[in-house]
N, C-alpha and C positions, 0 to 999 in steps of 0.2 A: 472516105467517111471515117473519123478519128472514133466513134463514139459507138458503140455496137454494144444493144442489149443481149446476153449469154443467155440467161434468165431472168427471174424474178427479182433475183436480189445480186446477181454479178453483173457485169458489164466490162467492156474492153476499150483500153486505150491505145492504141497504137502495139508493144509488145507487154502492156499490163493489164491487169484484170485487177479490178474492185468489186469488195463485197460493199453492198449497200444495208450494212445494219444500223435499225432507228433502237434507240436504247431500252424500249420496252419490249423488241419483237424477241420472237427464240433464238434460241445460238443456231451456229450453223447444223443444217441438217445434212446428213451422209447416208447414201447408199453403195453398199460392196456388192462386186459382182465379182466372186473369187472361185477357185477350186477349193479344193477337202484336203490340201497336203496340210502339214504342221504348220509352214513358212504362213499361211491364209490363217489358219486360226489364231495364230500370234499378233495378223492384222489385223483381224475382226475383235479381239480382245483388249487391244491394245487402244485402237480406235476409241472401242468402245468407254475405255476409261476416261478418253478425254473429252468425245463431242455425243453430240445427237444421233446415234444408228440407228436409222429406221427399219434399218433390214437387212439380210443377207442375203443376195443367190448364190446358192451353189452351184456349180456345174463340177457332176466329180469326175474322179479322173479315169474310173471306171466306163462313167456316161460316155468318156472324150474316147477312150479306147472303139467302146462298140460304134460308136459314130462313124471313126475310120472306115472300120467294117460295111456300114451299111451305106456309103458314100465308095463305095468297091476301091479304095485306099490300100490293096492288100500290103505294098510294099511298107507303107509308114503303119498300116497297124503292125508288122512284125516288129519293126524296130522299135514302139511303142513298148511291146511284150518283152524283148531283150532286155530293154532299158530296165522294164519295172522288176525281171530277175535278177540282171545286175545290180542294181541297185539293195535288192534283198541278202545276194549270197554275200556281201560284199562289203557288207553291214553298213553300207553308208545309208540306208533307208533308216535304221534304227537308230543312228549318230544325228538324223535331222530332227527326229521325233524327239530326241530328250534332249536334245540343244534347244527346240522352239519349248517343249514341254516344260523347259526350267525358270520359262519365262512368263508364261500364261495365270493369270488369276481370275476366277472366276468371274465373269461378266456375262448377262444372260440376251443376246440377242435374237431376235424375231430368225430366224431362217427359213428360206423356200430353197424350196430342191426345185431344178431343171434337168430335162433332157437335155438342152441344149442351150446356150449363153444366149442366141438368137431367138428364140423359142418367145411364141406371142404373151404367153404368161408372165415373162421379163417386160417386155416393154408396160401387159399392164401393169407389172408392179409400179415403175419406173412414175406411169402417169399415174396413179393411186396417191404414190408418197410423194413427187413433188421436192426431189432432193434437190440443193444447190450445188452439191459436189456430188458424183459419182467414183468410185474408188474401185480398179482393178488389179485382180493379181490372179494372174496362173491360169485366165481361161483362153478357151477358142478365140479365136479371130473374131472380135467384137463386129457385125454386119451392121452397115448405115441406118439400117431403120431403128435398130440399138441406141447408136449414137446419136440421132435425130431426137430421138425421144430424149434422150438424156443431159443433151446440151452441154452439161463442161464434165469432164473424163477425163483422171490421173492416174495413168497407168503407173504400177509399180514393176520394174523392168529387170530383170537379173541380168544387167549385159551393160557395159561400157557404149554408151550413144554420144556418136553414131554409128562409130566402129563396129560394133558388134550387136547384131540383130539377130532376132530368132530365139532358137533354143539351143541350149547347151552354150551360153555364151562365156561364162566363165571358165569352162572344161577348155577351149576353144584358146581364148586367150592364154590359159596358165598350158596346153601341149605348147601353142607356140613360142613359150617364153616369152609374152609382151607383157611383164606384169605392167607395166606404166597404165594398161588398158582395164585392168581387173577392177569393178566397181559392180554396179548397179544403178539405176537412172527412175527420175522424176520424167513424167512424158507428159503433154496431150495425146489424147486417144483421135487419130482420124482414121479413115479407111484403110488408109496404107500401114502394112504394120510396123511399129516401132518407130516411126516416122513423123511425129508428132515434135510440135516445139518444147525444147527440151526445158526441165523448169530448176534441175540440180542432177550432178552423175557424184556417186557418192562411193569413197574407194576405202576400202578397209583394211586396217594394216596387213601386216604379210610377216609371218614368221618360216624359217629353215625346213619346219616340218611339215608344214603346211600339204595337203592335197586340194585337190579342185573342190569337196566337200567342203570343207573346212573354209575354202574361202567363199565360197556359195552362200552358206551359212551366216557367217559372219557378215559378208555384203548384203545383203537382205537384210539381217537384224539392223545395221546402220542408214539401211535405206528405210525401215520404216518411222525409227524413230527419228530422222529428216524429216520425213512427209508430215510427223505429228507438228512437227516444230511448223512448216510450214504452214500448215494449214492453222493452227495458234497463232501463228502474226499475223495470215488472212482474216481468224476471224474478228481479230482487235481492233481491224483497218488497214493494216499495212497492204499496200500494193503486192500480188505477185506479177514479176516480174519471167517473161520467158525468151528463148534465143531460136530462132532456127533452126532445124538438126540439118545440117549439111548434105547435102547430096552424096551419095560415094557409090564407087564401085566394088565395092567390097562386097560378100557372099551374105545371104540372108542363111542363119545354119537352121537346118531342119532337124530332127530326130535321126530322119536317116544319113544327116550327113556326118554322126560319133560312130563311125563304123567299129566293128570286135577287136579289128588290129588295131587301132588306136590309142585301146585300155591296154593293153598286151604291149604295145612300142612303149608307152608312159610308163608301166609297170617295170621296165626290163632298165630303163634309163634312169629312173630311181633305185632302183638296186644295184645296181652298178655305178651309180654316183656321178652318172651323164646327164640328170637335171638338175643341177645346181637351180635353189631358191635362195634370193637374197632376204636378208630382214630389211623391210620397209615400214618405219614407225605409221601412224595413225596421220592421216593427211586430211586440212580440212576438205570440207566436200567443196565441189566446184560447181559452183550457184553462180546463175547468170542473173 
C-alpha cells in the first residue's frame, strides 16, 4: 500500500510524507512534549515564533528523577543525581542556561505539567488538540499508547543516528575521539527508542577548545533551527522525505553508562594534551 493516511492533514508515500493544506485552512498545528531544561525552552520558543503551538507538556526533569525511584531504578536514579551535581559543580549546568537563555524571546505558550510523558492527561491533551505534528525533546521513553494517539512524532535527538543512541551521546562520541559522529538528528518517534526513520543528523562545527558541553550545546541549537526549516517547507508543500535508521550493534548509552572515571580519564587527557581536538568548519546537515 503506497498511500497511508498519518492523519488529517499528512499522508505517506512510500519514504515521504505530505501535508495536505487547502489554502484557506490554518497553518500547520504543533504540539511539544518536552522536559524543563534550557535546550526545551529554546524549542518551545523558538517554535513558537514560527508555527501554530497548541501546547506544551512538560515532563521535568525533577518528575523524571523520582519516577526512577518509584519504578525501584535505584541504580539509574543515582547516576541521575551524580549527573545533575556534576553538571552544577562543573558549571556546565549554567553554560547551558545562558547559551539557550541568549537566545529565547519571549513567546507565550499554553503549558501543562505531567508526572509522567505517558500519563493519560497527555494523550487527553494530544486528542483535545488534534496536532498534525507532534515535536519531542528531552522526555522519557515516549509509550505506544502516546504515540498511537499522536500519529506523526519528530523527535529532537542529541546523538549522531544511528550510531549513537540513548543519552549522553555527544559526551560518548567526543571521550571516544569520533568527532565525524558528533551531531544531533531529526527522527520519527516509534517504540523502539531512537530508532525511528531518520529525517536529517545535523553536525556542528567543532573548534580546539571545544568540550562535550559546548558541543551539546551547539548541536541542539543547529538541530532546532533544522527542524524549523523543515517543518517550513512541509508546511509550503514540500515533501518530507525519510531514510531508515540502520540496524547496528552498537550500545544504546544510558545514564549509568558516563561512569565518575570517565569525567576524571577526559579531564586528565586534556590537561595534559592527550585529547587533541581538531577544528572542523560548519558542515551542511545530512538530510535524506
Amino acid at each position: 500500500m503506497s498511500h497511508q493516511q498519518i492523519s488529517a492533514r499528512i499522508y505517506r508515500e512510500f519514504k515521504q510524507y505530505y501535508y495536505q493544506a487547502k489554502p484557506d485552512s490554518e497553518p500547520l498545528r504543533l504540539l511539544v512534549l518536552a522536559s524543563d531544561d534550557p535546550q526545551q525552552d529554546y524549542l518551545i520558543a523558538l517554535l513558537s515564533q514560527h508555527f501554530n503551538v497548541l501546547a506544551a507538556v512538560i515532563e521535568s526533569g525533577k518528575q523524571q528523577h523520582q519516577r526512577l525511584l518509584k519504578k525501584a531504578k535505584y541504580t539509574d536514579y543515582c547516576y541521575r543525581y551524580w549527573h545533575k551535581q556534576r553538571q552544577k559543580f562543573s558549571g556546565r549546568a549554567a553554560y547551558r542556561r545562558d547559551y539557550f537563555s541568549a537566545l529565547i524571546s519571549n513567546h507565550k505558550v499554553n503549558k501543562e505539567v505531567v508526572d509522567w510523558i505517558g500519563d493519560q492527561k497527555t494523550i487527553d491533551i494530544i486528542q483535545q488538540q488534534q496536532p498534525d505534528v507532534t515535536i519531542v525533546c528531552g522526555t522519557m521513553l515516549i509509550p505506544k499508547a502516546v504515540i498511537n494517539a499522536a500519529g506523526f512524532i519528530i523527535n529532537v535527538h542529541g546523538g549522531y543516528l544511528p550510531d549513537y543512541r540513548g543519552n549522553h551521546c555527544i559526551f560518548f562520541a567526543y571521550y571516544q575521539q569520533n568527532y565525524a559522529k558528533i551531531g544531533a538528528s531529526l527522527h520519527l518517534v516509534t517504540p523502539e527508542l531512537d530508532a525511528g526513520e531518520i529525517i536529517a543528523v545535523i553536525q556542528p562545527p567543532i573548534y580546539p577548545h571545544d568540550n562535550d558541553e559546548h558541543l551539546y550545546c551547539r548541536a541542539l541549537h543547529h538541530a532546532v533551527l533544522s527542524l524549523v526549516t523543515h517543518l517550513t517547507n512541509f508546511e509550503a508543500g514540500q515533501k518530507l522525505t525519510v531514510l531508515d535508521s540502520e540496524k547496528t550493534s552498537k550500545p544504546v548509552y544510558r545514564h549509568r553508562s558516563r561512569k565518575p572515571w570517565m569525567d576524571i580519564n577526559l579531564w586528565l587527557r586534556r590537561k595534559f594534551g592527550l585529547h587533541k581536538i581538531p577544528h572542523i568548519p560548519t558542515k551542511n546537515s545530512s538530510n535524506v
